[in-house]
C-alpha positions in Angstrom: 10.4 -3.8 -11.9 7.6 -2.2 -9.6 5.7 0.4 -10.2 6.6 2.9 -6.7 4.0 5.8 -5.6 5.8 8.5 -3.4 3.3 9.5 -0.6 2.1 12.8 -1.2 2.1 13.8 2.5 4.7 16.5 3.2 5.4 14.5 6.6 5.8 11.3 5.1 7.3 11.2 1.4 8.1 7.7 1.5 8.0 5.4 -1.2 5.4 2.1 -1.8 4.5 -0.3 -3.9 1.5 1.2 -6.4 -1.7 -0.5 -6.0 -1.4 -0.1 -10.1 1.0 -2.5 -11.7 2.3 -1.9 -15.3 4.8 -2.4 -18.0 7.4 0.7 -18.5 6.3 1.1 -22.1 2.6 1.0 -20.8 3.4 3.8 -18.3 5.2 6.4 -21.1 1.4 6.1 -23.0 -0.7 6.1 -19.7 -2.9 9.0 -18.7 -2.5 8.3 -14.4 -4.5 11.2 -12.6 -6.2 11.5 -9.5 -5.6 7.7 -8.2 -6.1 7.0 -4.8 -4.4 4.9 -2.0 -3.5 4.6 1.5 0.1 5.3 2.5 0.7 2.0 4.5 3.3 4.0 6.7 1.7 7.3 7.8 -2.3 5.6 6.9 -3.2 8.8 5.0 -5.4 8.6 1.9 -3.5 10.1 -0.9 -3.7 11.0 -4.2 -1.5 10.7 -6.8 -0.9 11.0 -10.8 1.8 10.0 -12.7 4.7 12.6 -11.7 4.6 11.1 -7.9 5.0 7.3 -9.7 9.0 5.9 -11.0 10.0 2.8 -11.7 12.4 0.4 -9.2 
């Protein structure tokens, strides 16, 4: 499974690949605030924490 970030722009809200990769037991323990990554559809910077991050 990969670890998805949903872009954070209201114009965009697509869904990528996280630069963070994980286990899904790892990610119910892991504090994920303010990371940072460009949306490689609309090229925005965003910023992200665990609630904008799933599992596919």
């Amino acid at each position: 499974m990969t670890l998805m970030v949903v872009c954070t722009n209201p114009n965009c809200k697509k869904e990528f690949p996280s630069m963070i990769q994980m286990d899904q037991v790892s990610f119910q323990t892991a504090t994920l605030t303010n990371n940072s990554q460009p949306c490689p559809y609309c090229k925005k910077m965003i910023t992200y924490s665990k609630n904008n991050m799933k599992f596919e």
